[in-house]
Backbone bond lengths (Angstrom), bond angles and torsions (degrees), N, CA, C in turn:
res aa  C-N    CA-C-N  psi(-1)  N-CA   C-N-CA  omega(-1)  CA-C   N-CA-C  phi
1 X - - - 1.468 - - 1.524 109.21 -
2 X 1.285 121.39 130.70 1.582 132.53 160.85 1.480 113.58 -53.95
3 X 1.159 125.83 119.07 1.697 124.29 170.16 1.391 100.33 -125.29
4 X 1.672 123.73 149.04 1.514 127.12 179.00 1.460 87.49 -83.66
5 X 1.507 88.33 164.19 1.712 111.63 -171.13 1.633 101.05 -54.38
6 X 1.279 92.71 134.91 1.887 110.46 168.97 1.299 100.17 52.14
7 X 0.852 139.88 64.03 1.544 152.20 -179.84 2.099 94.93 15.41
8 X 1.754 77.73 94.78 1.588 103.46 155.34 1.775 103.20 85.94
9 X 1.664 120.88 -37.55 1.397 117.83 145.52 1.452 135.31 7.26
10 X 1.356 133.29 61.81 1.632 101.06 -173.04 1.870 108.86 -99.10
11 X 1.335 92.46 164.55 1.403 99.93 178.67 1.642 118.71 -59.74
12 X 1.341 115.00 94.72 1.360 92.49 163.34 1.915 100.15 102.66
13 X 0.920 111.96 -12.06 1.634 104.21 -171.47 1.648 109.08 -96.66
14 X 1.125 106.57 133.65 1.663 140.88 -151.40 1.513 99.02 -145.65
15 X 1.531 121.21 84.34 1.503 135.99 172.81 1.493 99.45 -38.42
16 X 1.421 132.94 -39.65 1.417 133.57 -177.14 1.598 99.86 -59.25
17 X 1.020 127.42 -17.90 1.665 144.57 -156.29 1.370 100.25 -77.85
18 X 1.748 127.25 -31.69 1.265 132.48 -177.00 1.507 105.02 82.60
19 X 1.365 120.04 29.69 1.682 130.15 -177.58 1.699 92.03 -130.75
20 X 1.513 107.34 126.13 1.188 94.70 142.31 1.640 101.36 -144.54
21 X 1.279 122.01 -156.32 1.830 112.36 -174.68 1.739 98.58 166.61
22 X 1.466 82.22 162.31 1.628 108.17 -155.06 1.914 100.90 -116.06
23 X 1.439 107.72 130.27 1.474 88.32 -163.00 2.048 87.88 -134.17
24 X 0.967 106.12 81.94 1.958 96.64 163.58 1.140 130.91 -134.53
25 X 1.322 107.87 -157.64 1.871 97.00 -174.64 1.446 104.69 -82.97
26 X 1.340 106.84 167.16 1.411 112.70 -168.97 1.495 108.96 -69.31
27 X 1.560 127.55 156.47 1.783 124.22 -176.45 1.865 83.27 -157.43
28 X 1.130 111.26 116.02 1.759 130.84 170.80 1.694 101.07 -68.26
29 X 1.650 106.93 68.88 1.632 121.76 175.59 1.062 95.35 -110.65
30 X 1.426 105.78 107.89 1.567 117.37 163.56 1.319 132.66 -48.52
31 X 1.539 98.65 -30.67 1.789 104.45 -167.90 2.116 93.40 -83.06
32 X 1.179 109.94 11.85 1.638 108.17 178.77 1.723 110.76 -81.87
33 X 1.670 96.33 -18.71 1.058 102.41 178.69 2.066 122.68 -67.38
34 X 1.410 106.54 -17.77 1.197 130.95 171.34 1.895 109.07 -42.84
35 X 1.413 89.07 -47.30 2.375 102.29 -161.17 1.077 89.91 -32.93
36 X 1.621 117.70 -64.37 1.722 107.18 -149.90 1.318 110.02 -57.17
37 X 1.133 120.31 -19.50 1.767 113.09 -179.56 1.230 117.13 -57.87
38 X 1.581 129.06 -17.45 1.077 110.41 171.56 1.572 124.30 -102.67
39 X 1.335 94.46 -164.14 1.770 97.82 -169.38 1.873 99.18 -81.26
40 X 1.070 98.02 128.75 2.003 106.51 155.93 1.860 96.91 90.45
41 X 1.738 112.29 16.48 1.362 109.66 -159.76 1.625 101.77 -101.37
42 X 1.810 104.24 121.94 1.326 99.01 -178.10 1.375 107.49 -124.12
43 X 1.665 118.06 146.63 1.480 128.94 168.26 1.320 136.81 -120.36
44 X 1.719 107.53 97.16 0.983 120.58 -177.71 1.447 135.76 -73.66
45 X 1.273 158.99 98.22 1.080 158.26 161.07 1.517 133.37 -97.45
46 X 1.495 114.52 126.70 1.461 117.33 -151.18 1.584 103.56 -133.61
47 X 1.419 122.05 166.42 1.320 95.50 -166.90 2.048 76.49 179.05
48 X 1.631 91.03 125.89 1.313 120.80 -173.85 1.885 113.29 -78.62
49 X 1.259 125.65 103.28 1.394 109.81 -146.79 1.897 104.85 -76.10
50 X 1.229 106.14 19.77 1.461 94.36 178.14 1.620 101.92 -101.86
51 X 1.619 105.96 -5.87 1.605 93.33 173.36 1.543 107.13 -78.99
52 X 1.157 116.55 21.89 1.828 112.13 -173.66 1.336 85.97 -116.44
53 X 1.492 127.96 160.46 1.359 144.93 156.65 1.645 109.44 -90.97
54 X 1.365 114.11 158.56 1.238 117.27 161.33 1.685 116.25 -48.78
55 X 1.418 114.27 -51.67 1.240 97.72 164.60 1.669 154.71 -93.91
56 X 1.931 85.61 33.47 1.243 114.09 -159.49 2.298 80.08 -99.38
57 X 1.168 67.35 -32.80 2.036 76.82 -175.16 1.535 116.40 -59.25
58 X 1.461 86.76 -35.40 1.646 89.04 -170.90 1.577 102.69 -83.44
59 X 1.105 119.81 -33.59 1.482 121.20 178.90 1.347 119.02 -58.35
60 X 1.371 98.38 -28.79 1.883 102.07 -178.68 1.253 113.62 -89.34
61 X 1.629 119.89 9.14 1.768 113.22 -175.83 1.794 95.81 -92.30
62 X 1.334 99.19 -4.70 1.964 95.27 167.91 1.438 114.91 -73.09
63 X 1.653 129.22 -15.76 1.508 137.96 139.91 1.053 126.38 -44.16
64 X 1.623 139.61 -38.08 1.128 148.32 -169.25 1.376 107.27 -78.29
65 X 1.582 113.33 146.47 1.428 125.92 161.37 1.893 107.04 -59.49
66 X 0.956 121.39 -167.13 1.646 144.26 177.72 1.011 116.73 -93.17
67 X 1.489 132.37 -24.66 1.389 126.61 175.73 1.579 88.42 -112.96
68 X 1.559 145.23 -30.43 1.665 111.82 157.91 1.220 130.76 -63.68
69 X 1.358 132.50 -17.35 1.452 137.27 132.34 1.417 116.48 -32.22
70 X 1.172 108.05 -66.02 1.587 99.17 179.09 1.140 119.71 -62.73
71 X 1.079 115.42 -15.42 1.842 114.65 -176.01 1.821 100.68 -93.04
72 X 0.755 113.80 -69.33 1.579 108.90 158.83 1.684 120.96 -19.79
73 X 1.340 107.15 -49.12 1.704 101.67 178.88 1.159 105.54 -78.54
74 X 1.240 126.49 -16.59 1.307 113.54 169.51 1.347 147.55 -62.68
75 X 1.537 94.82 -31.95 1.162 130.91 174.55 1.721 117.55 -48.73
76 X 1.267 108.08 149.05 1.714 107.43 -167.27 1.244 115.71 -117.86
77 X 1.452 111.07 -28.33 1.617 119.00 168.16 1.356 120.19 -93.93
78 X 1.503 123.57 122.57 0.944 123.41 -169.82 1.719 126.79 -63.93
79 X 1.372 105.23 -23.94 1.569 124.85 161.04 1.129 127.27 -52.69
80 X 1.572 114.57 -58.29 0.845 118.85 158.36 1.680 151.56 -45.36
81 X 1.767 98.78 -40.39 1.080 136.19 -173.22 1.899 96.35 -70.14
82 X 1.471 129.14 -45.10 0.836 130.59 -141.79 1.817 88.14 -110.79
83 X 1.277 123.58 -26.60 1.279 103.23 162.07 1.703 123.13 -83.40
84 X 1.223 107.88 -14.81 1.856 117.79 168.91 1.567 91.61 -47.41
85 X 1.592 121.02 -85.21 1.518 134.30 165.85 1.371 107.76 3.41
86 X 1.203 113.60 -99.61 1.336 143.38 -167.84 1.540 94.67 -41.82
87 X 1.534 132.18 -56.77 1.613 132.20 -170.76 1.776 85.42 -65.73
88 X 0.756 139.24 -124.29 1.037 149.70 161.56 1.244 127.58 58.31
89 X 1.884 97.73 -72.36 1.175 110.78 172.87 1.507 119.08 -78.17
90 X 1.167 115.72 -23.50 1.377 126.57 -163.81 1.937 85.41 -68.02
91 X 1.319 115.81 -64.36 1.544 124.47 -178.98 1.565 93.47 -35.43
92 X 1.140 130.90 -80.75 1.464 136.13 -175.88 1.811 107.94 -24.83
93 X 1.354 95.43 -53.63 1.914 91.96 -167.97 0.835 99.04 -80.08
94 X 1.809 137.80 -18.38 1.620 128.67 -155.78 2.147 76.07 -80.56
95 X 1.433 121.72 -80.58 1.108 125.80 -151.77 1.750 105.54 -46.29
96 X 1.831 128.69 -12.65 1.154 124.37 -170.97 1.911 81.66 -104.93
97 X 0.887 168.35 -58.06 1.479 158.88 178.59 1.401 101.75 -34.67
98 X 1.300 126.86 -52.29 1.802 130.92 -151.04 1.957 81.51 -77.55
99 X 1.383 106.59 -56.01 1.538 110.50 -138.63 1.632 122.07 -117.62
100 X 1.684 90.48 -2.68 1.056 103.29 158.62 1.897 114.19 96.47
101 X 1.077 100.49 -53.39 1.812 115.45 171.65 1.683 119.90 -28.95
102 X 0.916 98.07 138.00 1.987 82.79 -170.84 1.546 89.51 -94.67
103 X 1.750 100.69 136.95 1.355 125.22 -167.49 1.515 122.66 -49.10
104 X 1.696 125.72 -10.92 1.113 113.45 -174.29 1.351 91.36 -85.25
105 X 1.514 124.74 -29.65 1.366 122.17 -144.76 1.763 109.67 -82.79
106 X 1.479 103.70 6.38 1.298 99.61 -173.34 2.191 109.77 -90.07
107 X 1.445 120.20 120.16 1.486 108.53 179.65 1.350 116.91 -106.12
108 X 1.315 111.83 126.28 1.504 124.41 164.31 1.647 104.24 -80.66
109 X 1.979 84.33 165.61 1.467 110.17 179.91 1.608 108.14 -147.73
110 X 1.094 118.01 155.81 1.566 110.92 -178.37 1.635 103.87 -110.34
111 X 1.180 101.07 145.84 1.644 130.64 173.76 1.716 101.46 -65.60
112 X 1.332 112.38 166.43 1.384 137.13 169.88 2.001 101.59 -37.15
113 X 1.305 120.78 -77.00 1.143 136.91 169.92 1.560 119.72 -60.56
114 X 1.264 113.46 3.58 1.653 122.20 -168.46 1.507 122.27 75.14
115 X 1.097 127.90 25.40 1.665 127.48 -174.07 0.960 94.88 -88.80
116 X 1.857 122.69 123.72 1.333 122.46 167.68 1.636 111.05 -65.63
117 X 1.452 100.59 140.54 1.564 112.54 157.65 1.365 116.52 -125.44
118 X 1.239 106.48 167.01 2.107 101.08 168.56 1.436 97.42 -75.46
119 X 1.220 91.10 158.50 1.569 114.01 172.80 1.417 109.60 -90.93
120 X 1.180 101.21 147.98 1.644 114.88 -174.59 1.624 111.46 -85.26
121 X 1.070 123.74 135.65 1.830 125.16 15.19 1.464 98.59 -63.80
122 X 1.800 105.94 152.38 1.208 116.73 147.13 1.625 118.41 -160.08
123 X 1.371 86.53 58.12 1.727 112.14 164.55 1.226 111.44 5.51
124 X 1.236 124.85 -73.37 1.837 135.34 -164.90 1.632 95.01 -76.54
125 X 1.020 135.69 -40.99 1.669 144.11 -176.10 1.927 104.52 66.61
126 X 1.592 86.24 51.16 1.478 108.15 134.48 1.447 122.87 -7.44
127 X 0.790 126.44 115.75 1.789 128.50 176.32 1.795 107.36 -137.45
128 X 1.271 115.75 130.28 1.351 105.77 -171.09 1.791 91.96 -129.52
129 X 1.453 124.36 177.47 1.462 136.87 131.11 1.551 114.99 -141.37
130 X 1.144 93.99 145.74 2.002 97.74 167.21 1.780 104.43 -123.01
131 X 1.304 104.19 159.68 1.333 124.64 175.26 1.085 95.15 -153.90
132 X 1.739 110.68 157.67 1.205 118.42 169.34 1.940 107.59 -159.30
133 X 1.104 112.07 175.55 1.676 93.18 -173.46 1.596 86.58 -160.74
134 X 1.743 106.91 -156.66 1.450 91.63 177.86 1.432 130.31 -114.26
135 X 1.209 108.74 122.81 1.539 138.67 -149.58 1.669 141.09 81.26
136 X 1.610 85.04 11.52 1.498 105.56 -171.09 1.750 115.37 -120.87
137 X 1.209 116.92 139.83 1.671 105.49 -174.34 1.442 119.70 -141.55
138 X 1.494 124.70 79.80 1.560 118.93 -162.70 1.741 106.32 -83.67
139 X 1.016 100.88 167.04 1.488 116.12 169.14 1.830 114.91 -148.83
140 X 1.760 130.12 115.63 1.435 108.94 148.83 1.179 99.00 -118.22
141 X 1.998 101.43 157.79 1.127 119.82 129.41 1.576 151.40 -90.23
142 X 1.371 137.30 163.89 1.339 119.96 163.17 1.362 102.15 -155.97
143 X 1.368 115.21 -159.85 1.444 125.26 161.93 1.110 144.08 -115.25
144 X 1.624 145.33 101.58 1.540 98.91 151.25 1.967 53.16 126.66
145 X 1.232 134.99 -77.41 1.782 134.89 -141.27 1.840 95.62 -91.50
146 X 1.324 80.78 153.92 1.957 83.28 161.88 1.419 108.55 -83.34
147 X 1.277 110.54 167.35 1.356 123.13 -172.84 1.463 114.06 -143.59
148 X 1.388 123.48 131.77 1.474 108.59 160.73 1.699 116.50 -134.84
149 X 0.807 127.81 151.28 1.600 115.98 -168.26 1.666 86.82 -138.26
150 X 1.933 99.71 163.34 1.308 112.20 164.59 1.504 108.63 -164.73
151 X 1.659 121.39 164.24 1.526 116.32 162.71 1.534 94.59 -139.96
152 X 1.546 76.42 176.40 1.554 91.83 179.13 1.491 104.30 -149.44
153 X 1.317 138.59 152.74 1.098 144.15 160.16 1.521 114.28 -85.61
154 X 1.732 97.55 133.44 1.663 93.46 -165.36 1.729 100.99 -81.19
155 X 0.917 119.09 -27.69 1.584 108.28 158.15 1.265 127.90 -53.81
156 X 0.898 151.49 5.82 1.313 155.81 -138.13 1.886 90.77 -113.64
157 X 1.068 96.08 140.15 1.658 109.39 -170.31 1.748 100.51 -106.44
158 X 1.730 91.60 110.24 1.680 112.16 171.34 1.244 119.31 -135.18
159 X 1.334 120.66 129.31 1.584 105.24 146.05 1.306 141.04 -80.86
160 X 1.530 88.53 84.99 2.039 110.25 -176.32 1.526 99.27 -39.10
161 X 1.649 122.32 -37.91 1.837 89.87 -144.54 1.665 92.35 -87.89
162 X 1.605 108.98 -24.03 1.413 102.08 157.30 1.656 152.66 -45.78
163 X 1.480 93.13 -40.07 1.122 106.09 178.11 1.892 113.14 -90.39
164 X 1.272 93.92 -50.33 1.581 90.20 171.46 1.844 116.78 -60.08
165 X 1.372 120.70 -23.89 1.993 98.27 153.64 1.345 113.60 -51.65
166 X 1.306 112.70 -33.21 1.281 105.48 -162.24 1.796 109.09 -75.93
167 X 1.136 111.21 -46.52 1.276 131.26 -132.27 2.214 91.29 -114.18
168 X 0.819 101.59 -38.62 1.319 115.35 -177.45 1.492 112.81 -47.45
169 X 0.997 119.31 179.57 1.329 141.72 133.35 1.715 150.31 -80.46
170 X 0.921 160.14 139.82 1.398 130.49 -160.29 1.880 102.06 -72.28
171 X 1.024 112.68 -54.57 1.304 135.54 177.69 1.975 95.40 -31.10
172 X 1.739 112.21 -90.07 1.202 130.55 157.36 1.858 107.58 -4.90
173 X 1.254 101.02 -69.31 1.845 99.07 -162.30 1.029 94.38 -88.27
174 X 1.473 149.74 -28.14 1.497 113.92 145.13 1.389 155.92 -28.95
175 X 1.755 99.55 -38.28 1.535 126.86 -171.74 1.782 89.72 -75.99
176 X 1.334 100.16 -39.49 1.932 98.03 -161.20 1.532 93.51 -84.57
177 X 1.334 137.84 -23.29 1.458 117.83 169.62 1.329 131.76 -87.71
178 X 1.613 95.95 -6.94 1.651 103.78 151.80 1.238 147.32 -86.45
179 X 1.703 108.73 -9.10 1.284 124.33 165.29 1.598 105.14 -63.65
180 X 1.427 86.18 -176.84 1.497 112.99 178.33 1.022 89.39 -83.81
181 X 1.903 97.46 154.14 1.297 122.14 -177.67 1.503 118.84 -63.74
182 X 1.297 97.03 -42.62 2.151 113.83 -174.71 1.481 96.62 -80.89
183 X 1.266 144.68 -9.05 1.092 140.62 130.97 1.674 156.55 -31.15
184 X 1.482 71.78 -49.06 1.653 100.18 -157.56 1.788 112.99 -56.62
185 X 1.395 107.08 -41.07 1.194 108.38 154.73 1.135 138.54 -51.50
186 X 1.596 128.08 -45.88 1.360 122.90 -174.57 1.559 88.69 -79.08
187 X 1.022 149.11 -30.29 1.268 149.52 160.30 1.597 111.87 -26.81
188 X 1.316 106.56 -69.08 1.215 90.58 -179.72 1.446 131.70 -92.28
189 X 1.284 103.34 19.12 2.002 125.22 174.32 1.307 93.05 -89.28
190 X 1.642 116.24 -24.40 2.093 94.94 176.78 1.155 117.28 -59.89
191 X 1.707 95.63 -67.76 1.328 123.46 154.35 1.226 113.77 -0.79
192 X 1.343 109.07 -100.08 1.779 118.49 -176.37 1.621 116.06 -45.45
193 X 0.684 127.82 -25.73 1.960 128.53 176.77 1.202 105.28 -93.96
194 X 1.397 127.73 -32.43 1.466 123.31 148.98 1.421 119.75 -34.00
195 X 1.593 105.61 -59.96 1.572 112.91 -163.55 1.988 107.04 -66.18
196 X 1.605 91.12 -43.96 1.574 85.91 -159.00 1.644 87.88 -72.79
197 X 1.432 141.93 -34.70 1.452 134.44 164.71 1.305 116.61 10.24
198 X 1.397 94.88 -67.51 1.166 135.09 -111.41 2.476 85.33 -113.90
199 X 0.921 95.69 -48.47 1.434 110.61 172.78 1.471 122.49 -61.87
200 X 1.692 97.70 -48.16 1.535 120.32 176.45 1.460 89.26 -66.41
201 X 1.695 149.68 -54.80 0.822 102.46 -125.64 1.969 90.45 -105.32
202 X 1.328 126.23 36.61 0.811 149.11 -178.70 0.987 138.90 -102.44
203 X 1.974 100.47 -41.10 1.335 118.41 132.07 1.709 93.09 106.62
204 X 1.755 116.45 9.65 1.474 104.51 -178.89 2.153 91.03 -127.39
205 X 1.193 96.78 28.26 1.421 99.21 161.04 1.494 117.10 28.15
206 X 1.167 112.66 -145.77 1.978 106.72 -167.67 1.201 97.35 -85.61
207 X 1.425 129.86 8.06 1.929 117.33 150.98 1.210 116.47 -48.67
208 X 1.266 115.30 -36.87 1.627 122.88 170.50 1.542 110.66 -61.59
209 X 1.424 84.30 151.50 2.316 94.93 172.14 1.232 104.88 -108.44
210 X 1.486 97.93 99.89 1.660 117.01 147.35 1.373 114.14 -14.05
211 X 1.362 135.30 -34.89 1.309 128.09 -171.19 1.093 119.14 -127.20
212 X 1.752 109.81 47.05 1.218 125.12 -175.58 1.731 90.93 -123.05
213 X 0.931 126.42 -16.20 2.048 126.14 170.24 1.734 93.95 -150.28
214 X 1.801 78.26 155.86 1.403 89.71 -179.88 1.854 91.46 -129.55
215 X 1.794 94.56 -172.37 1.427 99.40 -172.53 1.646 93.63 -129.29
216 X 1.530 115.53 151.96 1.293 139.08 158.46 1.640 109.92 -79.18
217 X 0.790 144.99 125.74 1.279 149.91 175.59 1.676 118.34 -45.37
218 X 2.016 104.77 -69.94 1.289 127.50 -128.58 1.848 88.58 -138.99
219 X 1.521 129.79 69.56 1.420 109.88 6.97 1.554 112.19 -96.44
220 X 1.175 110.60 163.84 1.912 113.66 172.50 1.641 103.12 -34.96
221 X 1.521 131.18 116.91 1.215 138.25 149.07 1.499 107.95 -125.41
222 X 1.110 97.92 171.76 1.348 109.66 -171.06 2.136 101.68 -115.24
223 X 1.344 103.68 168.94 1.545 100.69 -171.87 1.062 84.87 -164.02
224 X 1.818 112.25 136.11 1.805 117.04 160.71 1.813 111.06 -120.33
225 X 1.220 107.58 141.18 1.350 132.57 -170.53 1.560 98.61 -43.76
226 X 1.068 104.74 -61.59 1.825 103.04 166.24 1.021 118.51 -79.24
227 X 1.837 109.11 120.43 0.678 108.94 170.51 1.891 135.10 -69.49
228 X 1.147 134.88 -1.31 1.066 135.86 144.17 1.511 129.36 -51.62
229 X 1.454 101.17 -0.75 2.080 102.12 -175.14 2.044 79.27 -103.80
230 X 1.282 127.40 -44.72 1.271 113.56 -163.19 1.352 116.44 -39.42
231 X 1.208 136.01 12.70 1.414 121.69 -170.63 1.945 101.76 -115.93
232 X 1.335 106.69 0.01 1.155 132.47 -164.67 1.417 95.90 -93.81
233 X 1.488 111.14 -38.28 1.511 98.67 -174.16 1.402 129.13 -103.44
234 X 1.266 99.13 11.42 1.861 113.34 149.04 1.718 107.44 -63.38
235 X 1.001 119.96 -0.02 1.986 115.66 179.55 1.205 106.06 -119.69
236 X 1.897 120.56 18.77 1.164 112.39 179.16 1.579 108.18 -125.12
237 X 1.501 131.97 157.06 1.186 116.33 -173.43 1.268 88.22 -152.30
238 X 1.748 107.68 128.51 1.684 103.62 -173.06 2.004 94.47 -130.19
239 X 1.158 112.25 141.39 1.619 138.68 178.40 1.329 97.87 -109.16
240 X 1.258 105.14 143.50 1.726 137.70 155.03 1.367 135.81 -131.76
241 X 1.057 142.04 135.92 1.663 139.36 145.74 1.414 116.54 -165.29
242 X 0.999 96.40 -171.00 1.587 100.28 -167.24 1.745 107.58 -116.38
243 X 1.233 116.90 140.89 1.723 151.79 -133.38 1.961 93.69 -126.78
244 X 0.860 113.65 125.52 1.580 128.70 146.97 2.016 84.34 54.47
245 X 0.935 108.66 18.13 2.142 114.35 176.69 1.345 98.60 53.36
246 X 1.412 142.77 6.34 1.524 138.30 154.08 1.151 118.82 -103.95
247 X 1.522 124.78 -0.77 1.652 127.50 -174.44 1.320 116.69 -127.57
248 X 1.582 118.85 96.40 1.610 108.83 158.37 1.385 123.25 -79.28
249 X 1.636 99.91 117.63 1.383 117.92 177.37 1.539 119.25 -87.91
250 X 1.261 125.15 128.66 1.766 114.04 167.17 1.638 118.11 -135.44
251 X 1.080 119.14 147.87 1.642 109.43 -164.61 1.710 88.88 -133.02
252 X 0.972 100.58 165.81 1.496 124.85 -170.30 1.713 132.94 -161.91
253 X 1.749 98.70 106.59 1.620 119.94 -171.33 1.106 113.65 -95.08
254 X 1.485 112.41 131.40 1.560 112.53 -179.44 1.941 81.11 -121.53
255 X 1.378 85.90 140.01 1.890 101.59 167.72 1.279 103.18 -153.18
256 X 1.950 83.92 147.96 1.602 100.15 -166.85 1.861 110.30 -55.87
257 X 1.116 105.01 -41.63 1.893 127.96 170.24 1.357 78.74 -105.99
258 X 2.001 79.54 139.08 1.570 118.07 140.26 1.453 119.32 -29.99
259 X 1.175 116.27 132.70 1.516 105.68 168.05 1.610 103.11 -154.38
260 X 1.787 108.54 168.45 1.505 90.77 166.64 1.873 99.68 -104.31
261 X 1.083 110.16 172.25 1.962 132.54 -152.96 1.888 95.38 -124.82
262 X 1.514 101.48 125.91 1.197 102.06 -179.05 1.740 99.49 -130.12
263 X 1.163 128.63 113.86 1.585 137.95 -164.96 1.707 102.21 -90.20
264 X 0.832 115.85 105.75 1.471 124.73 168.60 1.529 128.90 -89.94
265 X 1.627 114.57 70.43 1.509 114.24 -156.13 1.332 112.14 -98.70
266 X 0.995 133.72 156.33 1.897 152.02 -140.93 0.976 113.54 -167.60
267 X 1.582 139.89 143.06 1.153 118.19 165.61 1.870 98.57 -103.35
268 X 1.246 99.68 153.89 1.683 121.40 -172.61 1.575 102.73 -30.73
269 X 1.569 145.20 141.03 1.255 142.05 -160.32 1.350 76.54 -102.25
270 X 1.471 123.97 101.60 1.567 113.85 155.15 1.177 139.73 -49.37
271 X 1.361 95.76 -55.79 1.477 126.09 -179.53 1.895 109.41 -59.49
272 X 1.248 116.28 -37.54 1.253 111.27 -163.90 1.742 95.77 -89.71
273 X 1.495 122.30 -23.89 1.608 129.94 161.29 1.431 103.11 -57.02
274 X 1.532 131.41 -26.84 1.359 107.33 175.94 1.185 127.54 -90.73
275 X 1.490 106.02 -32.86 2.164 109.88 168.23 1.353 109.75 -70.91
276 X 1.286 128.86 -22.38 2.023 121.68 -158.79 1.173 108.22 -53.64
277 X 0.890 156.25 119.12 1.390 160.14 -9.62 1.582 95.98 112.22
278 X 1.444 129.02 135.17 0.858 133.49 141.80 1.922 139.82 -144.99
């Protein structure tokens, strides 16, 4: 079972923050399909790939378009191969649950930097992100705002103090060489899913310099080195916590207006991905 950090705990969230969010087990309520209609309304769904079977994997490549099939057969590791699937498809059923469309029929296109978007028409102005890492597979949607999401597994073997000179901020690799040591890592896993959040949801990915904004922790804000961008980041609203107690998750809203952000998280309806019928 998925529990938020420290039973109900999230990283960093400050109701003054204009974030608040709804986190339980999944319930097939139709009228849920309503959230996205409003303004600042986001839907997250995440889904741990060991709750899928191998032949839970193969069943879900009937979700996939023809060229994510093909990219999937290509594939050589079977781990891998089966969390591509699983991200994938889960995106496919989330956008056919909200909107109704049967999941092959939905087509992407890539941005300047490669960020998938739907292809136009897209009437409602659909906004999606996926991430996925290893053994873990998020997906939100919303409307109308950019979005970028990411996780990371806090096990996951890095050299933070390496990578954060690089990658950091001056501000940033200060905060992480002043923490505690048994820290210092999940420290800089906020950090980092913050940043790429925050990149993804921008849509020019690690073309961007990491050490052109930094992040506040407690609650997650964002800050740019020039001060002439700070007025920019009153239209941004970034969430954190931690997923299944091995996954820091963080998502990140840019809107044209201020608004407050309400996160609506679920984990992926497995079970109802294996009967759907179409």
């Amino acid at each position: 079972m998925c529990e938020i950090y420290k039973r109900g705990m999230l990283l960093g969230l400050d109701y003054k923050n204009n974030v608040a969010f709804s986190l339980g087990p999944w319930r097939d309520d139709h009228t849920k399909k309503s959230v996205l209609y409003g303004t600042g309304q986001v839907v997250v769904w995440y889904l741990a790939t060991d709750m899928a079977t191998e032949s839970d994997a193969q069943n879900f490549t009937r979700f996939l378009s023809s060229d994510e099939f093909d990219r999937q057969q290509r594939m050589s590791c079977t781990k891998t191969k089966k969390t591509y699937i699983l991200a994938h498809a889960m995106k496919r059923f989330m956008l056919f649950y909200y909107f109704d469309d049967e999941p092959q029929s939905w087509s992407f296109q890539k941005r300047a930097h490669g960020k998938p978007e739907l292809c136009c028409p897209n009437p409602l102005n659909i906004r999606f992100n996926l991430t996925h890492t290893d053994g873990f597979a998020v997906v939100a949607l919303t409307r109308e705002s950019n979005i970028g999401v990411d996780v990371e597994r806090l096990g996951r073997k890095v050299n933070h103090h390496k990578l954060a000179s690089k990658k950091f901020s001056t501000i940033e690799y200060h905060n992480l060489l002043r923490a505690d040591a048994t820290n210092q890592h999940e420290i800089f896993l906020r950090y980092w899913t913050l940043k790429e959040a925050y990149v993804k949801a921008t849509g020019r990915g690690l073309t961007e310099n990491l050490r052109q904004f930094y992040f506040s922790l407690n609650p997650p804000h964002v800050h740019f080195i020039r001060d002439n961008q700070n007025l920019l980041a009153s239209h941004w609203t970034f969430f954190q916590l931690k997923l299944c107690e091995n996954y820091i998750f963080a998502a990140g809203i840019h809107e044209a207006q201020r608004a407050d952000a309400y996160f609506h998280i679920y984990p992926a309806p497995i079970d109802l991905m294996r009967c759907q019928t179409f």
